[in-house]
Short mmCIF file of the C-alpha atoms (twelve columns), coordinates in Angstrom:
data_MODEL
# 
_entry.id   MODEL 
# 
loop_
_atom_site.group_PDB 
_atom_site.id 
_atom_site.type_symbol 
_atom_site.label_atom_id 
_atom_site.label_alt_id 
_atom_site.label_comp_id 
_atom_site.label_asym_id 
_atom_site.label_seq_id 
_atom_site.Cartn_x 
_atom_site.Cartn_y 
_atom_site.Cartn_z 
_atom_site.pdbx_PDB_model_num 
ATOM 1   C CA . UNK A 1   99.390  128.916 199.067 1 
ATOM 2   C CA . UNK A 2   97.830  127.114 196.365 1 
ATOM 3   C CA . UNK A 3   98.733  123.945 194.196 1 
ATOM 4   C CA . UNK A 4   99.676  126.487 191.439 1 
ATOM 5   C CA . UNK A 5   101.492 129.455 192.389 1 
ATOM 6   C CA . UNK A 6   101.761 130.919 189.577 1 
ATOM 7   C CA . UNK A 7   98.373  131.779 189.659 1 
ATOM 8   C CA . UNK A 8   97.874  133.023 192.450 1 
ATOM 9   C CA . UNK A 9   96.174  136.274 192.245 1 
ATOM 10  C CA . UNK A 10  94.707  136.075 189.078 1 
ATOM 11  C CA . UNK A 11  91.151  136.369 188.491 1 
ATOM 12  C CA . UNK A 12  89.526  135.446 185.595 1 
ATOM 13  C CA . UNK A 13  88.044  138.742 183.408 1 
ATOM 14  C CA . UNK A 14  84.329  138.383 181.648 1 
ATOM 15  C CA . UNK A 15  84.732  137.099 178.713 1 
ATOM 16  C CA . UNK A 16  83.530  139.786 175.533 1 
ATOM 17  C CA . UNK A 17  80.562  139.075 173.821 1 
ATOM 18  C CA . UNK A 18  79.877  141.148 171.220 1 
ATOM 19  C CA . UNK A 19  83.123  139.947 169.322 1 
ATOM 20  C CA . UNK A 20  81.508  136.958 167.611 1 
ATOM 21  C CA . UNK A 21  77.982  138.534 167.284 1 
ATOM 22  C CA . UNK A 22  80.643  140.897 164.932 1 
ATOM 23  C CA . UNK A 23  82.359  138.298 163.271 1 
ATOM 24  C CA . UNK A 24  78.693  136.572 162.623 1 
ATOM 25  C CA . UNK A 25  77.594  139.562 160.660 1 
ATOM 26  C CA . UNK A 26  81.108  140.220 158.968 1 
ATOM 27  C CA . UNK A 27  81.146  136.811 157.134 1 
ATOM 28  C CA . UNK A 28  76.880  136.757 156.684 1 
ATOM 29  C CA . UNK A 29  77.753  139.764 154.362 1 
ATOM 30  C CA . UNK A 30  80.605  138.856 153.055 1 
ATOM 31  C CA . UNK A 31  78.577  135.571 152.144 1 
ATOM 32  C CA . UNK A 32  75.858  138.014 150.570 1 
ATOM 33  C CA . UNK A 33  78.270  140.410 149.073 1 
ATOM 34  C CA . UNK A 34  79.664  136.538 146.969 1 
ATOM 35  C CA . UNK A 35  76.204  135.011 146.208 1 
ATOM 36  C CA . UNK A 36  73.876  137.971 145.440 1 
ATOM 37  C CA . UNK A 37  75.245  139.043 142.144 1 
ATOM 38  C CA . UNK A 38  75.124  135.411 140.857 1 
ATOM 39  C CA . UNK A 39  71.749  135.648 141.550 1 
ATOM 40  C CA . UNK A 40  70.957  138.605 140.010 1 
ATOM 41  C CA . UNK A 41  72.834  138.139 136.837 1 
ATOM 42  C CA . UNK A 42  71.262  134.436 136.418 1 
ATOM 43  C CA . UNK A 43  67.990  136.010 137.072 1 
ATOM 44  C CA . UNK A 44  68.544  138.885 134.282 1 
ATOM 45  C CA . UNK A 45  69.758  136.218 132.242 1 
ATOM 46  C CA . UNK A 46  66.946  134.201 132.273 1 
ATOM 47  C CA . UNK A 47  64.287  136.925 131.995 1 
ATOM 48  C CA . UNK A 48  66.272  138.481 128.904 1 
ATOM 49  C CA . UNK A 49  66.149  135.018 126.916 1 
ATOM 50  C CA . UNK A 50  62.516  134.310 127.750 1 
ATOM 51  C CA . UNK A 51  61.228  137.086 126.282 1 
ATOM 52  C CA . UNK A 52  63.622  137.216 123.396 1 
ATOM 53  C CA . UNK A 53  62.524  133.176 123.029 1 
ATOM 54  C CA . UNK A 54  58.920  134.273 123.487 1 
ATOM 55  C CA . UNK A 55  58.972  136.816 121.155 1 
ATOM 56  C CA . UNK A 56  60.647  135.115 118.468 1 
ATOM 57  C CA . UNK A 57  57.693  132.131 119.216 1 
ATOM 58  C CA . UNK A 58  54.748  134.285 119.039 1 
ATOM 59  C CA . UNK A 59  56.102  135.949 116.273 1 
ATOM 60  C CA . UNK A 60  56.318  132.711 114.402 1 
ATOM 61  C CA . UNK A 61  52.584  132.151 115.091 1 
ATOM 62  C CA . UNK A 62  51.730  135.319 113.885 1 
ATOM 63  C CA . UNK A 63  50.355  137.334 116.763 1 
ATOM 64  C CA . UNK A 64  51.922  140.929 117.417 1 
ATOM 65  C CA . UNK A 65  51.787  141.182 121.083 1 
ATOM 66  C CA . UNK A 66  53.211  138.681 123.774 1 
ATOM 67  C CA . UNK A 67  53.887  138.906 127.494 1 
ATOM 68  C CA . UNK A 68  55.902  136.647 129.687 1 
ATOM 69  C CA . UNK A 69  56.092  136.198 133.024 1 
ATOM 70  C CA . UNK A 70  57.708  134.138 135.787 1 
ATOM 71  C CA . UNK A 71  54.950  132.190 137.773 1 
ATOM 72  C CA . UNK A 72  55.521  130.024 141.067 1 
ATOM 73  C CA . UNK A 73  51.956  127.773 141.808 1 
ATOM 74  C CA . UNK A 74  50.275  127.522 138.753 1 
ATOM 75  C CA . UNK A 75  47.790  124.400 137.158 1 
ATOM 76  C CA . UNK A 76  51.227  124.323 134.287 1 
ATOM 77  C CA . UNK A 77  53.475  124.550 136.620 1 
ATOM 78  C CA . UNK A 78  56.598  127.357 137.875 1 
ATOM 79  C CA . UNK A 79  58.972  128.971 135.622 1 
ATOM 80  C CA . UNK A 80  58.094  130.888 133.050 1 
ATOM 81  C CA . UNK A 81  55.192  131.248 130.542 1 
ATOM 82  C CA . UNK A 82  54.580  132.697 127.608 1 
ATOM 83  C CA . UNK A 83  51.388  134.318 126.951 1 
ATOM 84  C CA . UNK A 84  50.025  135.266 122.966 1 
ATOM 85  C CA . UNK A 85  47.689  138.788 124.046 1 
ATOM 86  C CA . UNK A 86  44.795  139.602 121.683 1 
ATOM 87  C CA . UNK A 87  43.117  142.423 122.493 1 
ATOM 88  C CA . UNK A 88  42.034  141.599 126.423 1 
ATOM 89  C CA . UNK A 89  42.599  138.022 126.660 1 
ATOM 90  C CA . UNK A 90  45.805  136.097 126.802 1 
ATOM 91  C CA . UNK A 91  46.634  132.512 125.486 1 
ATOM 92  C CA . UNK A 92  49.074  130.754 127.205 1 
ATOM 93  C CA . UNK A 93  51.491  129.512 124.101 1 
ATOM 94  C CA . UNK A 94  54.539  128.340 125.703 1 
ATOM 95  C CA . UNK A 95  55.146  126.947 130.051 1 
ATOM 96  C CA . UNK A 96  59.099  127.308 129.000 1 
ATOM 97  C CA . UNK A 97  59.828  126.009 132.847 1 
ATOM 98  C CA . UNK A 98  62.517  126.961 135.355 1 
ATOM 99  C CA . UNK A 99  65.549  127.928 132.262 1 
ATOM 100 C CA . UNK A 100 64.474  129.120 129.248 1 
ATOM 101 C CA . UNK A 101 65.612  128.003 125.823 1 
ATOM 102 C CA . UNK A 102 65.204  128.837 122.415 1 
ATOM 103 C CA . UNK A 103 61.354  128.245 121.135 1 
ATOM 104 C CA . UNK A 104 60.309  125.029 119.657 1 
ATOM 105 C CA . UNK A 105 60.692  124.490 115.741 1 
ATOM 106 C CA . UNK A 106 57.343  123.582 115.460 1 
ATOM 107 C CA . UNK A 107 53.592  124.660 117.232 1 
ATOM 108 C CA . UNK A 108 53.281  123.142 120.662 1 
ATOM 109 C CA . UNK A 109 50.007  121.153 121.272 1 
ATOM 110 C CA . UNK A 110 46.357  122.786 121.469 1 
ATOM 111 C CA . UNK A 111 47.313  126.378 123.708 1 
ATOM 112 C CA . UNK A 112 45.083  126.633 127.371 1 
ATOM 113 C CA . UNK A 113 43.396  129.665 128.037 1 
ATOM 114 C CA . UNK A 114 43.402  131.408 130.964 1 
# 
């Protein structure tokens, strides 16, 4: 007999491991399902007022056509830039950075081609 009667006979069962590779994937998704449509809707957001801002800018300088895009590595740096198009070359007009605003009241410095 054994210090602890009470347990004699019982043998310990393998514990399950699949249950917290579960619960690890529940609450990852459940994470996603939370943060994703911030994302997304700040990301619409921000496209949706750079053009609209670049738009009413290049209107202002009195070109017709404009195109904007979100850059990452680039000599003026990430966010988002606002190109004047003439015919087949662009001008960049406007590096409106990581949130973009409403356009400036007045003609930013010298434009950069590229």
């Amino acid at each position: 007999m054994s210090m602890q009667p009470e347990l004699d006979g019982y043998e310990p069962h393998q514990p399950r491991r699949r249950r917290p590779w579960v619960m690890r994937g529940i609450v990852i998704l459940a994470l996603a399902a939370l943060v994703l449509p911030g994302i997304l809707i700040t990301a619409g957001t921000a496209s949706r007022t750079a053009h609209a801002a670049c738009a009413a800018y290049v209107g202002s300088l009195g070109v017709a056509d404009y195109d904007v895009r979100f850059e990452w590595f680039t000599a003026a740096g990430t966010g988002w830039h606002c190109f004047a198009v003439q015919g087949d070359r662009e001008v960049l007009v406007w590096q409106m950075g990581l949130i973009p605003g409403a356009p400036p009241s007045q003609p930013l410095e010298r434009p950069q081609e590229t």
